[in-house]
C-alpha positions in Angstrom: 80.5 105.5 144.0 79.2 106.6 140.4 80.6 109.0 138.4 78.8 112.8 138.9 76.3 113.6 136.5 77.0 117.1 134.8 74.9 118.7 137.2 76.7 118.1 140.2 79.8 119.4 138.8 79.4 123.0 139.7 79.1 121.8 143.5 81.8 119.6 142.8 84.5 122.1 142.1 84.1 124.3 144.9 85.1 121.3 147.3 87.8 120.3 145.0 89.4 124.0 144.8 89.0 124.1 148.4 91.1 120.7 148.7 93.8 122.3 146.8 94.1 125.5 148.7 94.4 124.7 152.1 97.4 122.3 151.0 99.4 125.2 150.1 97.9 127.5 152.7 100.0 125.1 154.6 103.1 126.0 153.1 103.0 129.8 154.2 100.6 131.0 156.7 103.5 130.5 159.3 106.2 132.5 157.6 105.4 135.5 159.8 106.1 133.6 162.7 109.8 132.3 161.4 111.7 134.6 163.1 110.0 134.1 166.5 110.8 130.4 166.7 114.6 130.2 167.1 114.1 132.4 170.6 111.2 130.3 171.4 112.8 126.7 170.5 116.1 127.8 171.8 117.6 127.1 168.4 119.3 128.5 165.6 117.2 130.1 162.0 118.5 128.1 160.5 117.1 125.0 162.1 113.6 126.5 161.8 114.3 127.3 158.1 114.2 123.7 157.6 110.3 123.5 158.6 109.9 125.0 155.1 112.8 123.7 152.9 112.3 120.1 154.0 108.5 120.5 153.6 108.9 122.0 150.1 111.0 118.8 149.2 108.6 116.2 150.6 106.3 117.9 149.2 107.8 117.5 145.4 109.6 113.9 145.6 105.4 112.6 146.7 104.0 114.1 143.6 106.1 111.2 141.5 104.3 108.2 143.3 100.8 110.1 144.6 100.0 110.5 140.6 100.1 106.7 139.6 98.6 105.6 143.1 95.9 107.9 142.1 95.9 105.5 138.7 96.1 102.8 140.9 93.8 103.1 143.6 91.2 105.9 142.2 91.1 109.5 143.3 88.5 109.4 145.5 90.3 106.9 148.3 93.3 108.6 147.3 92.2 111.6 148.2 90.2 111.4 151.1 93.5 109.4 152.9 96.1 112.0 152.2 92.8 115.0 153.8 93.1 113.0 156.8 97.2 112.4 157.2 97.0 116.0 156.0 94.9 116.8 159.0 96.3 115.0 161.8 100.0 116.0 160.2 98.6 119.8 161.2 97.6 118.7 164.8 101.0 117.3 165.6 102.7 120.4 164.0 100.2 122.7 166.1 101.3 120.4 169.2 105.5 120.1 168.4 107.7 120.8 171.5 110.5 121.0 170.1 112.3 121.7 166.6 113.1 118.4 166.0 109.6 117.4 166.7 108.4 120.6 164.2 110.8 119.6 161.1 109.4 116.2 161.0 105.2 116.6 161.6 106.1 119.6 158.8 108.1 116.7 156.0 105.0 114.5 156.8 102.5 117.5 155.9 104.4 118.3 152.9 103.9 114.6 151.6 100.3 114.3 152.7 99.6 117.9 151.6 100.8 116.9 148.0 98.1 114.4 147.5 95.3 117.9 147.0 97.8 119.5 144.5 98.3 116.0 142.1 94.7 114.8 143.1 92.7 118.0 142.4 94.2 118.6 139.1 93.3 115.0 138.0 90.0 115.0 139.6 88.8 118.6 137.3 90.7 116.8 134.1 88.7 113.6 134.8 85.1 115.2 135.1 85.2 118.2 133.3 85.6 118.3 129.3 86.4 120.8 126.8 85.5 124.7 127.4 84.1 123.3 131.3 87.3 122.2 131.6 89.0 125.0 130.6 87.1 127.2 133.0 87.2 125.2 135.7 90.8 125.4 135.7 90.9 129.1 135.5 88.7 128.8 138.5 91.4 126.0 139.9 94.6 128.5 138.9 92.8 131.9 140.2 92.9 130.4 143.5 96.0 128.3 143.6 97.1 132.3 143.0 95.2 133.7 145.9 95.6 131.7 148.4 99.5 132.5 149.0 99.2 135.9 148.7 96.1 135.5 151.5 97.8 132.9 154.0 100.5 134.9 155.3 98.3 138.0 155.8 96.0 136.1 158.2 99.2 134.3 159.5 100.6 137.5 160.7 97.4 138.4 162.4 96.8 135.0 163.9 100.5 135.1 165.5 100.0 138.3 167.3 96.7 137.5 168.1 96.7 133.7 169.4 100.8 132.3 168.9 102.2 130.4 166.1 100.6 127.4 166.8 97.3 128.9 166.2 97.9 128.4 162.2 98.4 125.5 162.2 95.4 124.6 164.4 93.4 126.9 162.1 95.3 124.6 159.0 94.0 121.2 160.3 90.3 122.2 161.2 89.9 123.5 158.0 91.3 120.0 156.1 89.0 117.8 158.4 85.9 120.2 157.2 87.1 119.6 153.7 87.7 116.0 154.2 83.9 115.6 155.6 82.8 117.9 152.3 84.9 115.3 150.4 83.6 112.4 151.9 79.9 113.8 151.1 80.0 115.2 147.7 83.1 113.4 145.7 82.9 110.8 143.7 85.1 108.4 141.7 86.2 110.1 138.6 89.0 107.4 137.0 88.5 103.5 136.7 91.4 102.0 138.5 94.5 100.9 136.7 95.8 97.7 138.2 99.5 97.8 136.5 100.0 101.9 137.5 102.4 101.1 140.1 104.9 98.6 138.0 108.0 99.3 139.4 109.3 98.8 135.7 106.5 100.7 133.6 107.2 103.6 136.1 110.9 104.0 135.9 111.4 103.4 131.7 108.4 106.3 131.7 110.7 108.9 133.9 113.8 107.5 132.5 112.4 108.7 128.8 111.5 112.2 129.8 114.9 112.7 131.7 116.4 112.5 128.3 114.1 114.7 126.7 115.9 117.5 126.7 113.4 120.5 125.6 111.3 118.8 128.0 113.7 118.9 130.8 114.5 122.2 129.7 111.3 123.6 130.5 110.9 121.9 133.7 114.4 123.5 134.5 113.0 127.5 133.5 109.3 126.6 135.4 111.5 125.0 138.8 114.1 128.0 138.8 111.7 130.6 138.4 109.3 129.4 140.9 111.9 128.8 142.8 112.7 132.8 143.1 109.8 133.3 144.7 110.3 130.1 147.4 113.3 131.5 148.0 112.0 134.8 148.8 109.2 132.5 151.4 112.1 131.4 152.9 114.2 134.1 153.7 112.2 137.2 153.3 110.8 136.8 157.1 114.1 137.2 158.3 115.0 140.1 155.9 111.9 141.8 156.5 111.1 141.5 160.4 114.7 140.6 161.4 116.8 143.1 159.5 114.3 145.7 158.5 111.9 145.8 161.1 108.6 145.4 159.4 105.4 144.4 162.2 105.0 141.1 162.2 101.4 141.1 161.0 102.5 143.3 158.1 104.8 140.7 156.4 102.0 139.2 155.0 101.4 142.6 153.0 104.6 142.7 151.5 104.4 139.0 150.1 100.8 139.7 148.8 102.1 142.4 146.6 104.6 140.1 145.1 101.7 137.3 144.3 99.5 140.1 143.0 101.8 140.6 140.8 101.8 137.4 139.5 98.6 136.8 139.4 98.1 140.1 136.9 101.3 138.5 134.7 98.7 135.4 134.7 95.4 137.8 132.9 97.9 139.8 131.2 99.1 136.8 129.3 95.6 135.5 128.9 94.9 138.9 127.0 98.1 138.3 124.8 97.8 134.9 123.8 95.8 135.8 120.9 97.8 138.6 119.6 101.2 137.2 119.5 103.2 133.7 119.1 103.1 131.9 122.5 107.2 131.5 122.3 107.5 135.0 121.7 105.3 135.4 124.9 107.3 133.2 127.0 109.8 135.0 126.1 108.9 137.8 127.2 108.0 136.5 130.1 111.5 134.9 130.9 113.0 138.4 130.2 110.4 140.2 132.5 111.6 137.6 135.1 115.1 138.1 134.5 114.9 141.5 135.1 113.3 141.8 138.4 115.6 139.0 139.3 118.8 140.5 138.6 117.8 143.5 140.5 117.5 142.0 143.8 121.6 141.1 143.8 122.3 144.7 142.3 120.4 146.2 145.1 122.2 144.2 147.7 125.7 145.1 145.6 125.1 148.7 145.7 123.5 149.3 149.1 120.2 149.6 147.9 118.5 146.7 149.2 115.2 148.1 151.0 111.7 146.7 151.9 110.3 148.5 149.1 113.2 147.8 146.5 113.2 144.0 147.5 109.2 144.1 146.8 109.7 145.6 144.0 112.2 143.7 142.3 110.6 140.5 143.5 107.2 142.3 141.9 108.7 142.6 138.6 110.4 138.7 138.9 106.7 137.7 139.7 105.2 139.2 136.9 107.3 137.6 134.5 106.0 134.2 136.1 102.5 134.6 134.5 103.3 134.6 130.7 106.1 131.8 132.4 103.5 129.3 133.8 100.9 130.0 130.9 102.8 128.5 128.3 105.7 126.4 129.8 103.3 123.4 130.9 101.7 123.1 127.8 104.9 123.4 126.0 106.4 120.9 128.2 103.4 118.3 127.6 104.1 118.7 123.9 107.2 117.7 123.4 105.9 114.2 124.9 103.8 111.8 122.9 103.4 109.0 125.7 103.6 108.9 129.4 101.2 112.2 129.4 100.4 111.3 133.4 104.2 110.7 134.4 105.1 113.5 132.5 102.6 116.0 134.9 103.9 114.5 138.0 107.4 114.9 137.1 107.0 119.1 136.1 105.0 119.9 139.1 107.6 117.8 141.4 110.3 118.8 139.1 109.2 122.1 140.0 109.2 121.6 143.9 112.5 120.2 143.9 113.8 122.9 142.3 112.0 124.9 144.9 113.2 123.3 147.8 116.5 122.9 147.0 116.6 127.5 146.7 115.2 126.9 149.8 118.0 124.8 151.5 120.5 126.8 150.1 119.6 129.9 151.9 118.8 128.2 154.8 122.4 126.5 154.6 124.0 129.7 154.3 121.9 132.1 156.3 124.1 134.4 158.0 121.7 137.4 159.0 121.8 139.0 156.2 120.4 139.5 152.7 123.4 137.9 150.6 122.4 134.8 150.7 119.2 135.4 148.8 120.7 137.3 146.3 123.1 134.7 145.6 120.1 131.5 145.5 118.8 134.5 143.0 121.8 134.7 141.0 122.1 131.0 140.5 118.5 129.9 139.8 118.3 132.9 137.2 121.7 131.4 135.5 119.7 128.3 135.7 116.9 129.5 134.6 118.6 131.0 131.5 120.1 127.5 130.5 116.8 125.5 130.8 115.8 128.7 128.1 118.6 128.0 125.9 117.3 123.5 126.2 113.9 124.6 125.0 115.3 126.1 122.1 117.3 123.4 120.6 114.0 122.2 118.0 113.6 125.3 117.1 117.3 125.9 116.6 117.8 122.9 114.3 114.5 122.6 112.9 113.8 126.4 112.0 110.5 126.2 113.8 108.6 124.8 117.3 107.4 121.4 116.9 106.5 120.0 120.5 105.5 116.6 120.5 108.3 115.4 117.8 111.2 114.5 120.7 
């Protein structure tokens, strides 16, 4: 199929968008319905905890082969196979009987579901150039924002209204309208690479920017601190419905404040870019973030720990995520001089990892309480602070910030 002609592009990117945003929709439109499932699986939380920390994990260990099969194969087949996995993954969630049968349709959604994160991205730096490119992923990030704030609010609703299974019913009809919108309006962006996949090209690539330490080091502050807020996905049903006794349908609510918040860290940093270095502005986004993060164990040490502190705190953490994700990517990308596709696969699975491992530790030590999230807090923000003090070392020895000399 040829390559779309400028004109097209603004149809284009809707479809594209949409792609992207029903693959994390996935992720969280069911977290209202967490608690519900031990009583109605006749298992334990910590079993159905799984359904998001094993999901999170397959969903970050696929970015690192889905990027150079997308080299490989082209986006377009690429993407319109992992849409229809993705959708028929949804059906057999919407149609599990058992846990057992839920934790593994929900791993196989979280690879398939990573093929619209990797594939989208490429797709809008493939076709769009310059300033259209630069808009079009605002338009790409405003909605990647969005849309977890949105899914668990219309999660909540959709359990009490219809059952759990109803999202993910509602998940997999809207990836097969997106797949037919695909099918209809996409088309190849990227000539095939035939030597992509080489088992030997791929590993020397990761093997170099493991050892690139300011690199690693900012994949390390991105993966911790996005892990805060996974963690919070994770457990903050149970604290929330189970220990505080917030409605079920109101959940959704309290997680939208904390992504609103993020998402005004995200146009606050857009407004301070020009006015100040952007190291000094990540770090004061890493400071923002370490604040609201170390509040959520000090609440839960002194007795504090309330819906509205724990919103709060995790407000203030999110904030600090904006100037975070602004800069940290493009920092990243230039402390490497080859390898620029490996290198975006391995912060955005880098990333996920991170994220599903916070995951798996609450859900390892979930006891009913809110300790275990504060402690997952306490040791991504130590992490967090030691991926800070990697990206520092040019700087350190250099006396100034030169990305793309490692």
């Amino acid at each position: 199929m040829a390559r779309a002609e400028p004109a097209n592009l603004t149809a284009i990117l809707p479809v594209v968008v949409l792609a992207s945003s029903v693959s994390i929709m996935s992720t969280d439109i069911y977290t209202p319905s967490l608690p519900h499932l031990p009583e109605y699986f006749a298992t334990t939380p910590q079993a159905v905890q799984l359904t998001i920390s094993l999901n999170i994990i397959a969903f970050a260990l696929a970015q690192l082969v889905l990027g150079p099969v997308s080299d490989r194969f082209g986006r377009r087949p690429v993407m319109l196979t992992g849409l229809g996995l993705f959708t028929v993954a949804s059906i057999a969630c919407a149609a599990s009987q058992s846990i057992g049968q839920l934790i593994t349709m929900r791993i196989a959604q979280g690879l398939s579901a990573s093929v619209e994160a990797v594939v989208g991205l490429a797709i809008i730096r493939d076709l769009f150039k310059d300033t259209d490119q630069v808009r079009a992923l605002a338009i790409w990030g405003m909605a990647i924002s969005i849309t977890p704030a949105a899914a668990p609010i219309l999660g909540g609703y959709v359990h009490v209204w219809l059952g759990w299974r109803a999202n993910f019913w509602l998940v997999a009809a809207c990836a097969a309208a997106i797949t037919f919108l695909i099918w209809r309006m996409l088309p190849e962006s990227t000539t095939p690479d035939r030597s992509a996949l080489q088992p030997r090209r791929l590993g020397r690539a990761y093997w170099q920017l493991v050892r690139n330490r300011p690199f690693m080091g900012y994949v390390l502050v991105l993966g911790t601190s996005l892990g805060v807020i996974f963690a919070f996905i994770t457990a903050g049903p149970f604290i929330l419905i189970e220990q505080f006794s917030v409605p079920t349908h109101h959940y959704g609510y309290y997680q939208g404040v904390i992504v609103a918040a993020f998402f005004l860290g995200s146009l606050s940093a857009n407004r301070l870019a020009s006015r100040m270095t952007l190291r000094r502005l990540f770090g004061i986004g890493i400071a923002i973030f370490g604040l609201g993060a170390a509040a959520v164990p000090a609440f839960a040490l002194l007795g504090a720990l309330t819906p509205n502190s724990l919103v709060i705190a995790m407000s203030v953490s999110a904030l600090g995520l904006g100037p975070i994700f602004a800069v940290g990517p493009s920092f990243a990308l230039g402390f490497v001089t080859r390898n620029v596709g490996a290198a975006s696969a391995l912060i955005g699975s880098g990333q996920m990892l991170i994220c599903g491992l916070a995951s798996g530790f609450v859900t390892a030590l979930h006891d009913g309480s809110s300790w275990p999230f504060a402690w997952a807090i306490t040791l991504l923000l130590v992490a967090a602070c030691i991926g800070w003090r990697m990206t520092d070392m040019p700087r350190r020895r250099s006396g100034s910030h030169t990305p793309g000399k490692s």
